[in-house]
C-alpha positions in Angstrom: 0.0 0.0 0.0 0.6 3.7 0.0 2.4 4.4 3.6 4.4 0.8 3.3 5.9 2.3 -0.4 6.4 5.6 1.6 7.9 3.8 4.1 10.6 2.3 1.9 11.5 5.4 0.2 12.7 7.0 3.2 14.5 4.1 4.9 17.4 4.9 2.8 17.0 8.5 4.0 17.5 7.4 7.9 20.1 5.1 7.4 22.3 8.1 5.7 20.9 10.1 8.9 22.2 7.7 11.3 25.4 7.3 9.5 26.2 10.7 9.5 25.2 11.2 13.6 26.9 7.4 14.5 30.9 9.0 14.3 29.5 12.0 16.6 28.4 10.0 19.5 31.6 7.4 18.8 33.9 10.2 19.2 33.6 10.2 23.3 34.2 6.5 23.6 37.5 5.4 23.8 38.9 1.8 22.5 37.5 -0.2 19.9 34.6 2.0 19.6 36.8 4.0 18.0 37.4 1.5 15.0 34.0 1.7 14.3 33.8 5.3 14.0 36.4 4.9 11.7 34.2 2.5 10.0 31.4 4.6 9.6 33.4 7.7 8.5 34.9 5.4 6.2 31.8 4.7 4.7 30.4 8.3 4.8 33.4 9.1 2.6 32.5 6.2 0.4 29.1 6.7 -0.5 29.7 10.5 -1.0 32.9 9.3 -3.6 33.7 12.7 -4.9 37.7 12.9 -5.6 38.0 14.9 -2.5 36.5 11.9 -0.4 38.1 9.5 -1.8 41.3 11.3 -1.1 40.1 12.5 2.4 39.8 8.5 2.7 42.7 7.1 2.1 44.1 9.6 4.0 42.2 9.1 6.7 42.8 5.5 7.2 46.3 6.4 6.4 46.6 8.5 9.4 45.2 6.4 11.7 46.0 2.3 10.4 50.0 3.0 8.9 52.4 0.3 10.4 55.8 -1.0 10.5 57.7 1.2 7.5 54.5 3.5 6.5 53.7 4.2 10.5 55.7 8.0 10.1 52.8 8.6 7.8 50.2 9.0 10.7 50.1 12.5 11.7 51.4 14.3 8.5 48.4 15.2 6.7 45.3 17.1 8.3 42.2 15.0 8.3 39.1 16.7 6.6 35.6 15.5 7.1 33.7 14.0 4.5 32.6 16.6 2.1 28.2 16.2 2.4 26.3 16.1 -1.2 22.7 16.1 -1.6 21.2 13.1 -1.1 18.2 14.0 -3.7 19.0 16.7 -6.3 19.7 18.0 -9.7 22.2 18.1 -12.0 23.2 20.2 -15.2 26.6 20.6 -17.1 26.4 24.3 -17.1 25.2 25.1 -13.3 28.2 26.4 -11.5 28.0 24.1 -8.9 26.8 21.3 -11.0 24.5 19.7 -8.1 21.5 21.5 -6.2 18.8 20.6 -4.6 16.3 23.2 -6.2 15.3 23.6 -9.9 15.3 27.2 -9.8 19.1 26.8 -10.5 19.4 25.2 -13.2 20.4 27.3 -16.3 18.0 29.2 -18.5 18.5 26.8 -21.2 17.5 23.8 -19.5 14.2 25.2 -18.7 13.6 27.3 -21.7 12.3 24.5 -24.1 8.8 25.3 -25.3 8.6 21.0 -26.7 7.5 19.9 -23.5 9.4 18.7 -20.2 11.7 15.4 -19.8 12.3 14.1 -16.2 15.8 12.4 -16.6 17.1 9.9 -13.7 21.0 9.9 -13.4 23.4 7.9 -10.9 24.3 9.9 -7.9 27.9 8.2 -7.4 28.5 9.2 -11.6 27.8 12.7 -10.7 30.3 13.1 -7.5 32.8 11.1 -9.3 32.8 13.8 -12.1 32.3 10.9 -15.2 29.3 12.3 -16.1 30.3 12.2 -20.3 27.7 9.9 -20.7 24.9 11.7 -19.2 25.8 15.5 -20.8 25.3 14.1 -24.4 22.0 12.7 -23.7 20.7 16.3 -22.0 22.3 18.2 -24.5 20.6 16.4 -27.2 17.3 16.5 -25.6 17.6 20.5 -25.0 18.5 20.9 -29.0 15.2 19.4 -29.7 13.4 21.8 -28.2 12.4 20.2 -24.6 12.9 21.1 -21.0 15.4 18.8 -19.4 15.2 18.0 -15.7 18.1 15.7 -14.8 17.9 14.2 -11.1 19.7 12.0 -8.8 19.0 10.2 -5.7 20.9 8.2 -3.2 21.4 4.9 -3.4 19.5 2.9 -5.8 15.2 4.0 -5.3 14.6 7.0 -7.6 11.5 7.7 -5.8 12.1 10.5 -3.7 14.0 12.0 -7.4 10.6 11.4 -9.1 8.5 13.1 -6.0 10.7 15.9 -5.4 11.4 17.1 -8.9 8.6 15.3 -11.3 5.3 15.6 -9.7 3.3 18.5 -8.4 0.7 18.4 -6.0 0.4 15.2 -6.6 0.4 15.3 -10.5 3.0 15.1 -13.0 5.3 17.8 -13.7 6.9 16.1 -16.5 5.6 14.9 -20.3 8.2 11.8 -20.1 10.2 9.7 -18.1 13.9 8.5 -18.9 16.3 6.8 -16.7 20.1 6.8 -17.6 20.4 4.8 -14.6 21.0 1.3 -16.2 18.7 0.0 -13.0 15.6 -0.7 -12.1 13.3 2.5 -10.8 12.8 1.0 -7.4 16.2 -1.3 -7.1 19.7 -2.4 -8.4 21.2 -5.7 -9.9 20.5 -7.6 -6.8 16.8 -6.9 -6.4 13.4 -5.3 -8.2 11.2 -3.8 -6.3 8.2 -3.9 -9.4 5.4 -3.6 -7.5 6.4 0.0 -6.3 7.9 1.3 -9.3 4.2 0.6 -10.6 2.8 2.1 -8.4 5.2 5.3 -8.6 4.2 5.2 -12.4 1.2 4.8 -12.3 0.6 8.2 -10.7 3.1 9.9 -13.5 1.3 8.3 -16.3 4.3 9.3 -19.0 6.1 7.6 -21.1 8.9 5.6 -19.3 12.1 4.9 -21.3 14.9 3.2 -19.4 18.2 2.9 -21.9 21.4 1.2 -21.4 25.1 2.5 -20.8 27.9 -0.4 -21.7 29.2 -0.6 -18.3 30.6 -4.6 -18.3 32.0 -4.0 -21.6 33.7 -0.9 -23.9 31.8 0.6 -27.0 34.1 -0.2 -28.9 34.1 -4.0 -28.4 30.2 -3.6 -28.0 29.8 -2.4 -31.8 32.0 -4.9 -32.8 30.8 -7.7 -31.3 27.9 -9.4 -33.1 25.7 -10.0 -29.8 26.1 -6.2 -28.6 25.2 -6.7 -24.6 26.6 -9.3 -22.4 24.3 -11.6 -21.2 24.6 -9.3 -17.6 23.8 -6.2 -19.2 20.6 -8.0 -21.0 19.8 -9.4 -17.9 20.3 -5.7 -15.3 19.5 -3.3 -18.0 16.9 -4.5 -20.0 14.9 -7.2 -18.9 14.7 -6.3 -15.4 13.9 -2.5 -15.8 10.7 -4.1 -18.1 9.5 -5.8 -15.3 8.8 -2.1 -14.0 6.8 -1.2 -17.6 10.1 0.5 -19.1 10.2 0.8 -22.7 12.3 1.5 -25.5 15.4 0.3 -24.6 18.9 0.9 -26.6 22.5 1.8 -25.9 23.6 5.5 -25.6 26.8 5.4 -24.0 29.6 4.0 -22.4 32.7 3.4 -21.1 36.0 4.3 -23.8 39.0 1.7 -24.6 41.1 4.6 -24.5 42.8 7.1 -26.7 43.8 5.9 -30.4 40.7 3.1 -30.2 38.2 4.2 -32.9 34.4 3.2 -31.6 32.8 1.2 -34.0 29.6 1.4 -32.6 28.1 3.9 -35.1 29.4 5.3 -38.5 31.0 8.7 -36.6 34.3 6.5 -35.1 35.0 8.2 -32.1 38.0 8.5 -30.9 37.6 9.4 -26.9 41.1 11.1 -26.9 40.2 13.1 -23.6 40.2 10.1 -21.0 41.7 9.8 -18.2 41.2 6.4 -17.7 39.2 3.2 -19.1 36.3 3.9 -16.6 35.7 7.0 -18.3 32.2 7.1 -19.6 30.9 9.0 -23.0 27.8 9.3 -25.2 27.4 8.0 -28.5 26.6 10.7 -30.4 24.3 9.2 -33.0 22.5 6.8 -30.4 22.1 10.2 -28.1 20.7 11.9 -30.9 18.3 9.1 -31.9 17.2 8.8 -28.3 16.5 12.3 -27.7 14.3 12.1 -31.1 12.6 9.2 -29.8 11.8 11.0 -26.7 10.5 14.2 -28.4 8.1 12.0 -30.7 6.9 10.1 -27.4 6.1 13.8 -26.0 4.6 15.5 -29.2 2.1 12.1 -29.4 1.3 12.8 -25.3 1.0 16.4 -26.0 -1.3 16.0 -28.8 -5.3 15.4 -29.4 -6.3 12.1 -29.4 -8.4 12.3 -32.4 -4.9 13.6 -33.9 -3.0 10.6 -33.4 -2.4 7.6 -35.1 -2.0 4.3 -33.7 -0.6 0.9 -35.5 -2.3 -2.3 -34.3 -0.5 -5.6 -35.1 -2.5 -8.9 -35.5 -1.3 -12.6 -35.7 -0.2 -13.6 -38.7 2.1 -16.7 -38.5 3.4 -18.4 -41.0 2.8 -15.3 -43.2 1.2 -15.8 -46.6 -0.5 -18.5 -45.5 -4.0 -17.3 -44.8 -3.4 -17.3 -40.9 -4.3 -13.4 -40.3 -6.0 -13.4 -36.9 -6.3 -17.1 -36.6 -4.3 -17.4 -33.1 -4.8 -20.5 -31.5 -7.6 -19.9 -28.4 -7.7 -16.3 -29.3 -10.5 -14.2 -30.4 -8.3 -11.6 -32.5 -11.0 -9.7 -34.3 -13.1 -9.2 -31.7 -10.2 -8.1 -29.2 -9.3 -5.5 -31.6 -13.0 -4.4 -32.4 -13.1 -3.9 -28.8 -10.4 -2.2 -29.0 -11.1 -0.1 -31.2 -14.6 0.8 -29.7 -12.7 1.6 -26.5 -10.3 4.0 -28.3 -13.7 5.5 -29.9 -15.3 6.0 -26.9 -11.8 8.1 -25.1 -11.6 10.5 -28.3 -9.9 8.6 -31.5 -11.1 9.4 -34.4 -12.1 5.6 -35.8 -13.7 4.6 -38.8 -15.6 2.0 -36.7 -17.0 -1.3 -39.1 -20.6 -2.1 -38.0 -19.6 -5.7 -36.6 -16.6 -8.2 -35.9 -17.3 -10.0 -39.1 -17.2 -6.4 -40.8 -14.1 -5.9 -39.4 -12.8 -9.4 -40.2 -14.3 -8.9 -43.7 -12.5 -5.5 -44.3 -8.9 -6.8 -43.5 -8.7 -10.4 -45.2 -10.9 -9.6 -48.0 -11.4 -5.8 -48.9 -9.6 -5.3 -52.4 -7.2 -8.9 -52.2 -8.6 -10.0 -54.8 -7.3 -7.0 -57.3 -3.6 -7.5 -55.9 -3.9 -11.0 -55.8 -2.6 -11.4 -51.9 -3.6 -12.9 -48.9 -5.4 -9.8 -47.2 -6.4 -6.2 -47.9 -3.7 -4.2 -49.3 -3.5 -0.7 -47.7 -0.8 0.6 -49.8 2.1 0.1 -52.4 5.8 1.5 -51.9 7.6 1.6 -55.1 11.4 0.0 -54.5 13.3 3.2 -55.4 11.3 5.4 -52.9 11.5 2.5 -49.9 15.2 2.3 -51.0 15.5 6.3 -51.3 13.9 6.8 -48.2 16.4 4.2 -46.0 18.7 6.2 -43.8 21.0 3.3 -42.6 21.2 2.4 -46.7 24.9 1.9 -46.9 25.1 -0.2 -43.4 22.7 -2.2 -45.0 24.4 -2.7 -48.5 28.1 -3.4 -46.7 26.3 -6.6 -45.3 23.5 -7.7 -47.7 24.9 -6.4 -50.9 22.6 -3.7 -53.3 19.5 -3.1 -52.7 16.0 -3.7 -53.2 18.4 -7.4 -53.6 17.6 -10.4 -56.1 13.9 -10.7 -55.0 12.7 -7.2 -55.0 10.4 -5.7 -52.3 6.8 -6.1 -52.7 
């Protein structure tokens, strides 16, 4: 229910609390208790792993754990305390101090878009570690096409209190759609899925949900070369699980770099990712970023407009094909499900040519004008070859693998 999903989404929230006030009471005890204050400092400077904590760290435990040889080291260096982030906040590329907690400082051109506006889920421990390449191409590609970008962050791994801060409004959505960069699950990580309360969280958004993949197990460039693309792992974490919460539209948009002189093969722009400082360094693909930020803008424009505006595809059974199977699933009642359907989407505002009965229906797709083309159901249109071949974008991908086109058989 309600207060047991609340519940959860701010346990995270009192754990960080007690972590930070445990090393405050542990400082008056002496002995052992004083290995685990260390313990929990150690860990406050962990899950806040900017590059000052993580030097603060080492120093830290330095200072305190050095022996035999290394023992001069204790007491050289002054220990700072760990440096505190938000725990829920925003992020931008151009804000000064690249995190807040308040939209009103992000920059004018994040907000600006008149397209509509994108809540975009990021990794907290990305942002503090300052490898955020991945996640500026996708924002920057969604601002040039026109939209509002809101990118947000939460500890840990339940985007909830992101979402509710930053996406909704008195209890509605502020947002037209929904994209995680996380890699994860909304409510979870690659050890558990919490589905039932990432439902219920989108079900009182009600936008389209995209959750898309960084190649973290792998680099791009072996990704694009390899014939399978994700790992098995990365199928597994960033794909199939995040569908168990109702994501769609999954694909790659970045990822870690091989290093400098390694060309990315992943798209037809070659990358080079001269810049890194190491192999954990993460980037955007350029043309996937594009293409997602497209897809994103599409998914808002259709939300945005009338429904009697819109047009929607329905796909039927039809197995084996030219065969005279078209709607004859096994136990199923095609026609009818998609005459109710269709009287459904009449009923909400779709503008619907609506056929008198099932059987008109049935009649009006296996029959209708087969007969003059001589196939198997109703022919809606004809493409010429030169115009479907004109009209291909990815034509010379195509050709390198499958020779000219339309081929030896034509397209019909």
């Amino acid at each position: 229910n309600k207060a047991d999903a609340g519940g959860k989404a701010t346990a995270g929230a009192q754990q960080m609390k007690m972590l930070r006030r445990l090393p405050k009471i542990l400082r008056f005890i002496p002995g052992t208790a004083q290995d685990v204050r260390a313990y929990f400092l150690t860990l406050q400077y962990w899950l806040a792993g900017s590059e000052d904590n993580v030097a603060n760290m080492v120093t830290f435990l330095v200072d305190r754990y050095a022996d035999g040889p290394r023992k001069a080291l204790r007491g050289i260096s002054k220990i700072q305390a760990p440096v505190e982030y938000p725990e829920v906040g925003i992020y931008h590329p151009r804000m000064p101090a690249r995190l807040s907690i308040s939209l009103a400082d992000l920059p004018r051109v994040a907000t600006t878009g008149k397209r509509g506006t994108v809540g975009v889920l990021l990794m907290r421990s990305y942002l503090l570690a300052g490898n955020t390449s991945h996640y500026d191409g996708v924002i920057t590609a969604l601002e040039a096409r026109g939209m509002k970008v809101l990118p947000a962050f939460a500890t840990g791994l339940d985007n909830r209190p992101a979402v509710e801060a930053f996406f909704m409004k008195d209890g509605r959505p502020a947002i037209d759609a929904l994209v995680s960069l996380t890699g994860f699950s909304l409510v979870g990580g690659p050890a558990y899925n919490d589905a039932k309360s990432a439902e219920d969280m989108l079900a009182q958004l009600d936008v389209p949900y995209l959750a898309v993949t960084p190649v973290e197990f792998q680099t791009l460039d072996q990704w694009g070369a390899s014939p399978r693309g994700l790992l098995p792992v990365e199928a597994t974490m960033m794909v199939a699980i995040p569908e168990l919460d109702g994501a769609t539209g999954s694909m790659v948009y970045g990822g870690r770099g091989s290093g400098r002189h390694i060309a990315c093969t992943g798209c037809a722009h070659g990358c080079r990712f001269e810049n890194v400082a190491g192999t954990h360094d993460m980037h955007s693909c350029i043309e996937r970023a594009d293409a997602l930020a497209g897809r994103v803008g599409k998914l808002v424009d259709l939300r945005r407009s009338e429904r009697a505006e819109r047009k929607v595809a329905a796909v039927i059974f039809n197995f084996p094909p030219n065969a005279g199977n078209t709607g004859t699933a096994a136990f199923l009642s095609v026609f009818e499900s998609l005459f109710n359907t269709m009287a459904a989407m009449a009923r909400e505002g779709y503008r619907i040519d609506m056929p008198a009965s099932v059987d008109a229906l049935r009649e009006r797709i296996i029959a209708g004008n087969a007969a003059l083309h001589g196939a198997q159901a109703n022919v809606h249109a004809r493409i010429p070859t030169d115009d479907h071949v004109r009209r291909e974008r990815h034509l010379a991908e195509i050709e390198a693998q499958w020779g000219p086109a339309p081929g030896p058989t034509g397209l019909r």
